[in-house]
C-alpha positions as CSV (number, residue, x, y, z in Angstrom):
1,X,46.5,40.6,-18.9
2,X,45.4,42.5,-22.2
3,X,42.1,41.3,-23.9
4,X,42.2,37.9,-25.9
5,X,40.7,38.1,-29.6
6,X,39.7,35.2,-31.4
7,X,40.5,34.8,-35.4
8,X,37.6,37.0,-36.3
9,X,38.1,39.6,-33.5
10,X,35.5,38.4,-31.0
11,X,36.3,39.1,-27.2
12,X,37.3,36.0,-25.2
13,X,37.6,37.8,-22.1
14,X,35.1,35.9,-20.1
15,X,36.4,32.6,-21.2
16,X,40.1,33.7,-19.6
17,X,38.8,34.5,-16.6
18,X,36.7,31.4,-16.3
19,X,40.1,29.2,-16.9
20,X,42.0,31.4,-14.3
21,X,39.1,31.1,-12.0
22,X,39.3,27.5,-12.5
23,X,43.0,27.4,-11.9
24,X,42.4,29.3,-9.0
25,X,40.3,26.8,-7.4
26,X,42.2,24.0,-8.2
27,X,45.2,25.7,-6.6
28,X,42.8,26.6,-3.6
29,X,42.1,23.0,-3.3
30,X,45.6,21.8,-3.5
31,X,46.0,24.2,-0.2
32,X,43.3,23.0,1.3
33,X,43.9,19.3,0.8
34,X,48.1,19.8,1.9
35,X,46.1,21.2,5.0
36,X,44.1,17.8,5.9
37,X,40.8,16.4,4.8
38,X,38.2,18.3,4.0
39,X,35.0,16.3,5.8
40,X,32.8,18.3,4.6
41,X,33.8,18.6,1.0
42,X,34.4,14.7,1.2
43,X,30.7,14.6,2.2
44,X,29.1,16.9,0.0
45,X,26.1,15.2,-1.7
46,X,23.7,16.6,-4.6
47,X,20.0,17.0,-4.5
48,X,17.7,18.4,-6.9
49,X,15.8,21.0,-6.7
50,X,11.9,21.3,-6.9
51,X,9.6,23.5,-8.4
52,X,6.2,23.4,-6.8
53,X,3.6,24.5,-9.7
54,X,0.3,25.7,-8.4
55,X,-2.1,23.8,-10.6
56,X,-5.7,22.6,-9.8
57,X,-5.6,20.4,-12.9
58,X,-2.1,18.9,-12.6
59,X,-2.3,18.2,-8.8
60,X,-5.7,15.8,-9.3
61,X,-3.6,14.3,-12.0
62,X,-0.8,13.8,-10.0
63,X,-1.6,13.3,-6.7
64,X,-4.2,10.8,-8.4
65,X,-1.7,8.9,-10.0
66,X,0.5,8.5,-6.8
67,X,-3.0,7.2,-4.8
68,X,-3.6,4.7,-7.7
69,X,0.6,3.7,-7.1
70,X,-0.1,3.4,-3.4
71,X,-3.4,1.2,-3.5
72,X,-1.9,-0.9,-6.4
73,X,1.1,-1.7,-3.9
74,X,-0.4,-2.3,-0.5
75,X,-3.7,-3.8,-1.7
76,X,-2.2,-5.6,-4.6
77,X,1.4,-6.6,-3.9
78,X,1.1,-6.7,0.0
79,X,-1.9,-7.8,0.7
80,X,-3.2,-10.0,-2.1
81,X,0.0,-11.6,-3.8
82,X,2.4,-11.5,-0.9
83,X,5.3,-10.1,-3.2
84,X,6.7,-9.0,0.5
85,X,7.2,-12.7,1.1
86,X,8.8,-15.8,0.4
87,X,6.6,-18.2,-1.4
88,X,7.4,-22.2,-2.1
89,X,5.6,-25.1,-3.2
90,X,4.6,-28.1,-1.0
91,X,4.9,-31.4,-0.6
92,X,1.8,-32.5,0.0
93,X,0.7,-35.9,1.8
94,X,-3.1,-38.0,1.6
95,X,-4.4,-41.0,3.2
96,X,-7.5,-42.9,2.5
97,X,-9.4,-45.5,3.8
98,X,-12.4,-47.4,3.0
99,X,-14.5,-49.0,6.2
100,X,-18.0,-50.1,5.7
101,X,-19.9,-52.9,3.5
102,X,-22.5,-53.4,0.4
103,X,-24.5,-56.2,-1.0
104,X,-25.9,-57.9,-4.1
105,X,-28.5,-59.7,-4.6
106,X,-31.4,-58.5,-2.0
107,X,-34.7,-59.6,-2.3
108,X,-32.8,-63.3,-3.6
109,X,-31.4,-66.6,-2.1
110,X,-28.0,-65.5,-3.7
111,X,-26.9,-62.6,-1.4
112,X,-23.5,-61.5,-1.8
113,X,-21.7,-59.1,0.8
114,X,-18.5,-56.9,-0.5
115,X,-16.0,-55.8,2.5
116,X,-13.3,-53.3,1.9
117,X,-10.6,-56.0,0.5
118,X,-13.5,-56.7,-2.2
119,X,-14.7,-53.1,-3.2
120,X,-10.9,-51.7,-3.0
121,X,-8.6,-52.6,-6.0
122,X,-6.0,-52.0,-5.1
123,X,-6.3,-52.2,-1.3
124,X,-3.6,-49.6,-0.7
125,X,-3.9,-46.8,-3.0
126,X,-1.1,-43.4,-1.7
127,X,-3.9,-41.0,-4.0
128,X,-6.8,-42.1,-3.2
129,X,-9.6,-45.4,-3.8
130,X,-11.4,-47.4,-6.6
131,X,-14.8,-48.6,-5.2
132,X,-16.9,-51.3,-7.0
133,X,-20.4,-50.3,-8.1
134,X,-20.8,-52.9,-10.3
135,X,-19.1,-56.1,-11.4
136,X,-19.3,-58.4,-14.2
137,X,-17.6,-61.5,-14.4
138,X,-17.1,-64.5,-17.0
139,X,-15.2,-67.2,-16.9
140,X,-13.3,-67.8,-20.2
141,X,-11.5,-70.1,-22.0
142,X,-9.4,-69.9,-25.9
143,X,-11.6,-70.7,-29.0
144,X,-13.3,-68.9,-31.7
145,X,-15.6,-66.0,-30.7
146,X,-16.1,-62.2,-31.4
147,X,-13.6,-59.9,-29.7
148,X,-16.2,-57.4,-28.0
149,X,-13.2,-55.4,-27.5
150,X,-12.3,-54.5,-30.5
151,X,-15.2,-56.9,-32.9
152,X,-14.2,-56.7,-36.3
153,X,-17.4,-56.4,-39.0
154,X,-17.6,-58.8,-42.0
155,X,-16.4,-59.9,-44.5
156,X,-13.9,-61.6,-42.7
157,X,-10.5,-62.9,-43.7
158,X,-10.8,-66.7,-43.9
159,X,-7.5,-67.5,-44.6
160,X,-6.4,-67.0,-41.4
161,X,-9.6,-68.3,-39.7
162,X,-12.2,-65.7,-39.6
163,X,-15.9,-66.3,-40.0
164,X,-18.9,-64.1,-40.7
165,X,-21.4,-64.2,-37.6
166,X,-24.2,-61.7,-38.3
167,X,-22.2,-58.5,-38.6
168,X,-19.0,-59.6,-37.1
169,X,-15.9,-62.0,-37.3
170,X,-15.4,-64.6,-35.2
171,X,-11.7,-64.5,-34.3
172,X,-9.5,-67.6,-33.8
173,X,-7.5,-68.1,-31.0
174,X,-9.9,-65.6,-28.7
175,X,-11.0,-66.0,-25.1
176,X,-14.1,-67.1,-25.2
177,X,-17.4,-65.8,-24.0
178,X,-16.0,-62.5,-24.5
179,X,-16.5,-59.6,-22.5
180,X,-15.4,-56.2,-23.5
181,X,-16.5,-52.2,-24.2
182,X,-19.2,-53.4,-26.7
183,X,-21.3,-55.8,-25.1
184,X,-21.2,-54.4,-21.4
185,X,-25.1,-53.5,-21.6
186,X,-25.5,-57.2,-23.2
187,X,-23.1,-59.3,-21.6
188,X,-23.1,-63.1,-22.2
189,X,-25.8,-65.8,-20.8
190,X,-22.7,-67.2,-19.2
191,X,-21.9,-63.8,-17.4
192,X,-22.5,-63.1,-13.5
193,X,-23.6,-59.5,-13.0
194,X,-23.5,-58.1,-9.1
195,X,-25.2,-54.0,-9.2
196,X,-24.0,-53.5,-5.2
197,X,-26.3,-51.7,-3.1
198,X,-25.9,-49.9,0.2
199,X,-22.8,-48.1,-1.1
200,X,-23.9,-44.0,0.3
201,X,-22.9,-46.3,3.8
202,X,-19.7,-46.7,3.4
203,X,-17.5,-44.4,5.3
204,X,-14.3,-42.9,4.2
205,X,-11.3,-42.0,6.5
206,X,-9.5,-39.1,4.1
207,X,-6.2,-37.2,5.6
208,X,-4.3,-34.8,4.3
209,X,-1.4,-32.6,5.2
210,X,1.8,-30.5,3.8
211,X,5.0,-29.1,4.9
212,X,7.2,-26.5,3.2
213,X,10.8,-28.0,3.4
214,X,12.4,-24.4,2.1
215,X,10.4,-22.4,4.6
216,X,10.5,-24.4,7.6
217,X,10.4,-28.3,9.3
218,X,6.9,-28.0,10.3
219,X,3.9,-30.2,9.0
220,X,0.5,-28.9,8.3
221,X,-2.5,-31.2,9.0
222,X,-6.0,-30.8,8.0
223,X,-7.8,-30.0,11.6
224,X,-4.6,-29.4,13.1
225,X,-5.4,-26.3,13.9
226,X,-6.9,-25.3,17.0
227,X,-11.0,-25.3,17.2
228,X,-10.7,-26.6,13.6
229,X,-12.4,-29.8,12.5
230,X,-11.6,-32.2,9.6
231,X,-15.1,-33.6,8.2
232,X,-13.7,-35.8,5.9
233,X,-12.1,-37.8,8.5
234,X,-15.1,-39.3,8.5
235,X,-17.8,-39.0,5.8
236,X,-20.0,-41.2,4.2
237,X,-19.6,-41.7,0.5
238,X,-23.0,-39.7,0.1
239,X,-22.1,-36.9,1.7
240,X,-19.1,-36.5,-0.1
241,X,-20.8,-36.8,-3.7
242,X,-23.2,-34.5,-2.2
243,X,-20.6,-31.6,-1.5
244,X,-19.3,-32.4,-5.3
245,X,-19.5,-29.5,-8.3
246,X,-22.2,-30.1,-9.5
247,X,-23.4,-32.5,-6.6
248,X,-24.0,-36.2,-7.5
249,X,-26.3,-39.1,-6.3
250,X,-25.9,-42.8,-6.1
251,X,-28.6,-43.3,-9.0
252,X,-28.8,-46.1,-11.1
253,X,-26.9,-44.3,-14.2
254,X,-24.0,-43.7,-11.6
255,X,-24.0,-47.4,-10.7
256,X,-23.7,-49.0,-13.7
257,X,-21.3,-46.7,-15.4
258,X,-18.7,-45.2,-12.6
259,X,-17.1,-42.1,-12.2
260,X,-14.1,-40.3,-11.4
261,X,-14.6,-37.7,-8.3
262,X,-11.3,-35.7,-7.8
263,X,-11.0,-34.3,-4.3
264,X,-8.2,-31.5,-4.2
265,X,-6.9,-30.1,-1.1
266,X,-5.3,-26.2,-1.8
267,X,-3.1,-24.9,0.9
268,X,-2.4,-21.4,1.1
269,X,-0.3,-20.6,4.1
270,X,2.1,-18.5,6.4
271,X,4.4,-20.4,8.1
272,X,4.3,-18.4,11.4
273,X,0.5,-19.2,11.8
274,X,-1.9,-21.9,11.7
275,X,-3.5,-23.3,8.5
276,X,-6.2,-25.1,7.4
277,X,-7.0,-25.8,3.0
278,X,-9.5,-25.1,1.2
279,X,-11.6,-28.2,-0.7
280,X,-12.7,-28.7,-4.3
281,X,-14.6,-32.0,-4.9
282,X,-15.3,-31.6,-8.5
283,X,-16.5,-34.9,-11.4
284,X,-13.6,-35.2,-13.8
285,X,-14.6,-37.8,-16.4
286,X,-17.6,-35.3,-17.9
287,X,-19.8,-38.0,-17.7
288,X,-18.2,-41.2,-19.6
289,X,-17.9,-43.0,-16.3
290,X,-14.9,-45.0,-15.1
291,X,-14.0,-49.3,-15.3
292,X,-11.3,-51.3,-14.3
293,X,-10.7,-54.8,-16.1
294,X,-9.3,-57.7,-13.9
295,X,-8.6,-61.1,-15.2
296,X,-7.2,-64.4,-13.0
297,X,-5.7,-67.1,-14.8
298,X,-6.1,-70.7,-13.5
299,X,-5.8,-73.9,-15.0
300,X,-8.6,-76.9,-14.7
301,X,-6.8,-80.2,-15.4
302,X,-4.9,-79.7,-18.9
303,X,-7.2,-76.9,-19.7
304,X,-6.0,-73.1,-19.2
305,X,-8.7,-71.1,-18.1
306,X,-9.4,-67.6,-17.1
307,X,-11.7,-65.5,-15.1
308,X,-12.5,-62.1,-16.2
309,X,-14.1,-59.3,-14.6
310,X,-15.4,-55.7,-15.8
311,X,-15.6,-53.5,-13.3
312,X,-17.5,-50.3,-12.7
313,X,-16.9,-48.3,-9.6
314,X,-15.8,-44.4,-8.3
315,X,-12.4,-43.9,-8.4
316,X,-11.7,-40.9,-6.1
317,X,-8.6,-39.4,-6.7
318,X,-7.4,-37.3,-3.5
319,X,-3.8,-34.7,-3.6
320,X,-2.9,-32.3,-1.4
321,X,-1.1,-29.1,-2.5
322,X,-0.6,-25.6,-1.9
323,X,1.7,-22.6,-1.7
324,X,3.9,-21.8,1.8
325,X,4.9,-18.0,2.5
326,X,7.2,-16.5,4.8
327,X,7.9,-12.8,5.4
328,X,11.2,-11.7,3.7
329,X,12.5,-8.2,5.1
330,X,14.5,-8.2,1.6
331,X,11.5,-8.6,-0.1
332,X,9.9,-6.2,1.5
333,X,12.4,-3.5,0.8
334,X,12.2,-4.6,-3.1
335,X,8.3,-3.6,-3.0
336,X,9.0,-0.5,-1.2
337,X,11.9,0.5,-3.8
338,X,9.8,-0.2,-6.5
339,X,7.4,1.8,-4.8
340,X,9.1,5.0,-4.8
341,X,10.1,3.9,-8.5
342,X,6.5,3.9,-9.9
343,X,5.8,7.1,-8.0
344,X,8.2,9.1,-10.2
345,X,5.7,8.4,-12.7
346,X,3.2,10.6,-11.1
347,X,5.5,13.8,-12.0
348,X,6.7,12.1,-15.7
349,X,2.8,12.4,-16.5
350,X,1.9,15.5,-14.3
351,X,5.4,17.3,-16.4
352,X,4.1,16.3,-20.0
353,X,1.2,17.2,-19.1
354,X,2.0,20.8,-18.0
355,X,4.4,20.9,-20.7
356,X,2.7,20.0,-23.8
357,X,-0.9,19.1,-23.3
358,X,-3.3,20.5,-25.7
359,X,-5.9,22.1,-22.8
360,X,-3.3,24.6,-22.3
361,X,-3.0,28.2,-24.2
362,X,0.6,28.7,-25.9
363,X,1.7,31.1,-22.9
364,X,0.5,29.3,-20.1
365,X,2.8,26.5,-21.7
366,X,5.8,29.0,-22.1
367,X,5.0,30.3,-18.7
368,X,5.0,26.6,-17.3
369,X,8.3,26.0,-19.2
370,X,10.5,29.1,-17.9
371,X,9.2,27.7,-14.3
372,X,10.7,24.1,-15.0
373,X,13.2,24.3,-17.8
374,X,16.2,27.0,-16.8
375,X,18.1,27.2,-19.6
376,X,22.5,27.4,-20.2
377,X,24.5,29.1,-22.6
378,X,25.6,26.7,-25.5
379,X,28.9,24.9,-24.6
380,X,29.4,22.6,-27.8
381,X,32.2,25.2,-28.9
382,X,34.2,25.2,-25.5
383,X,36.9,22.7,-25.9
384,X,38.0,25.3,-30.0
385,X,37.8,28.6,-27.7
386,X,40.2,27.1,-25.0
387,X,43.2,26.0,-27.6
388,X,42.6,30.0,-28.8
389,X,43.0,30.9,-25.4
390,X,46.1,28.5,-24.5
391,X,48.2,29.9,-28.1
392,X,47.1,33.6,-27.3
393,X,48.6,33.4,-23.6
394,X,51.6,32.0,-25.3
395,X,52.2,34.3,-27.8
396,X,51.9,36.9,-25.1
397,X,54.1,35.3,-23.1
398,X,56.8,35.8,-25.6
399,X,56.0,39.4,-26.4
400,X,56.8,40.6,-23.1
401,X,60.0,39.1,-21.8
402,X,60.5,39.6,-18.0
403,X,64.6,39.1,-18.0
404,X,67.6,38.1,-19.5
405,X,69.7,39.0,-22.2
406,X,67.1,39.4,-24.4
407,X,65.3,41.9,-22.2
408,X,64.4,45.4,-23.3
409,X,65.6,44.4,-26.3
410,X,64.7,44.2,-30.1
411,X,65.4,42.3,-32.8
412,X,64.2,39.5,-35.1
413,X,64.2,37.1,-32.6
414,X,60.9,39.0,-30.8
415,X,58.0,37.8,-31.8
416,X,54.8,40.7,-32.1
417,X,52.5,37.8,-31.7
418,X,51.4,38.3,-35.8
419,X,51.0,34.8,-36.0
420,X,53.2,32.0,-37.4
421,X,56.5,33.4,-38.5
422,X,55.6,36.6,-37.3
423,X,58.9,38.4,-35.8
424,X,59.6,42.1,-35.0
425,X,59.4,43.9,-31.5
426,X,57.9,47.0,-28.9
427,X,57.3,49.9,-31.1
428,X,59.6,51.8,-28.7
429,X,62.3,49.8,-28.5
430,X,62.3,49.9,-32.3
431,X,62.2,53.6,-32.8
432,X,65.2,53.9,-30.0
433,X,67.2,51.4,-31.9
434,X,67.1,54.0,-34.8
């Protein structure tokens, strides 16, 4: 086949042969396939190939950022957050009890002795236990007195009833002595005030446990474990305001006023193995104490009466709850995926490094870049140079007829390949017909 020119007389020699030498495979593979599968075509894979660059100040860099990779995913993910496993909240379960008694009145005629049904309201509690430290009591009936709950200052509104007494209303239709917020420290003569002693005595019976339902049937309990012990199966209430943050004491202050003691048991475990929680007993109300107001309505002939009561006491507040984990070979493949992912990294940086960093002379760079970069001839005008190709082989084609009437002949209908509407024929074959 003679040399193909393009419009302005450039060879396209090479790009003919490529097309033939691509029609030449795909004819070799037709064979090939009419001959039976081809396994090892079939299972040909591609891999890339590396370059290793012999660099003092791109291997630290490197290798530094695949160590930093590696630490973050076995001391980090594995170790630390458990990404490797299955995690899932609890349901967590508490039980407390109260046993023990405390007094009023010592060093008096008028002793008074509280068991649990009197220092325990309510009696069953599921998240823990209001004891008394303190109890006021009145008993009240309706009339016209200041509302120590919520005492309204003069002037007053005496249309509906309201008279000035010192700095207050008294309020119609008000049960009467009153007893509320405001005159706790000054209660009325009429009002019986037990301060209970003995309290750091009384023993509490606290038990806590968890199960996972999504990881497992099996229920965690706290000294389940073996050689594991539960001290707040039993502890006395002053141990246990003793291991509070910051610790507290059964002082006068904490007597009078309450508080509220949260006691939080944490779970973090692995289903396949024992387990035992951690315990945070911390003070929650930041020092404003905690009451209780209880009233009991009776009636005295035709006269409704009631009996109110102001309470003071420690209201612990017990929950159990925690996180379960269970190793996840699915999970485990994720972290070791992502891995592998993060690695790549290491030769992103180490290649922009090498590349374009600044620390680097102009030819080292261009030396580092024929190394990594190899380079193709430009393509873009491909798909142009292979219709030039396809009208050239026709044209040439029809210059050279192989048979048939028309061969060895000339005449206008043979065309010298001159382009559209180009006709004539072989220079011989014209000089003959002369």
């Amino acid at each position: 086949m003679s040399g193909a020119r393009g419009p302005e007389g450039q060879e396209l020699r090479p790009v003919v042969d490529e097309i033939e030498a691509e029609q030449e495979e795909l004819a070799k593979a037709k064979r090939d396939a009419e001959k039976g599968v081809d396994w090892d075509r079939l299972c040909a894979y591609r891999t890339f190939k590396v370059v290793r660059i012999k660099d003092r100040q791109l291997g630290f860099c490197y290798w530094g950022i695949v160590s930093c990779v590696i630490l973050y995913v076995v001391v980090f993910g594995f170790s630390i957050e458990g990404k490797h496993q299955q995690q899932e909240p609890g349901v967590g379960t508490v039980l407390t009890k109260v046993i023990g008694k405390a007094y009023s009145g010592a060093g008096s005629s008028n002793i008074k002795v509280f068991d649990p049904s009197d220092l325990r309201f309510p009696v069953i509690e599921p998240s823990g236990a209001f004891l008394l430290t303190r109890k006021i009591s009145v008993t009240q009936k309706r009339g016209s007195c200041i509302d120590w709950d919520e005492p309204k200052k003069c002037p007053c509104d005496e249309a509906a009833g309201e008279t000035c007494d010192g700095d207050y209303c008294k309020m119609p239709n008000v049960w009467c002595p009153s007893l509320g917020d405001k005159n706790v420290d000054n209660p009325p003569a009429e009002a019986v005030v037990d301060e209970l002693q003995g309290l750091e005595n009384i023993v509490l019976k606290i038990m806590s446990g968890i199960a996972f339902p999504g990881l497992g049937n099996r229920f965690f309990v706290t000294g389940g474990s073996p050689g594991a012990s539960n001290q707040f199966k039993n502890i006395t209430l002053k141990n246990l305001l003793k291991l509070a943050d910051p610790p507290q004491k059964l002082d006068t202050k904490l007597l009078n006023s309450g508080a509220l003691i949260g006691v939080s048991f944490f779970w973090n475990c692995d289903v396949a193995y024992e387990c035992e929680p951690s315990v945070v007993i911390k003070r929650l109300d930041s020092g404003q104490g905690f009451v209780q107001k209880r009233a009991r309505h009776y009636r005295q002939g035709a006269e409704e009466l009631r009996e109110a009561n102001y309470l003071n006491g420690l209201r612990i507040l017990v929950d159990s709850s925690g996180i379960g984990r269970k190793d996840s070979l699915v999970l485990a493949i994720i972290m070791v995926g992502s891995a592998i992912a993060l690695i790549r990294v290491a030769g992103i940086v180490a290649d922009n490094f090498m590349l374009y960093s600044v620390t680097y002379s102009s030819t080292r760079r261009d030396a580092y870049y024929k190394c990594k970069v190899k380079e193709t001839s430009d393509y873009s005008d491909l798909q142009d140079r292979i219709n030039l190709i396809h009208n050239t082989k026709a044209r040439e084609g029809i210059a050279r007829p192989t048979g048939g009437k028309a061969s060895g002949k000339a005449g206008a209908h043979v065309a010298l390949g001159l382009g559209a509407g180009g006709r004539g024929g072989d220079a011989k074959t014209i000089l003959r017909g002369r």
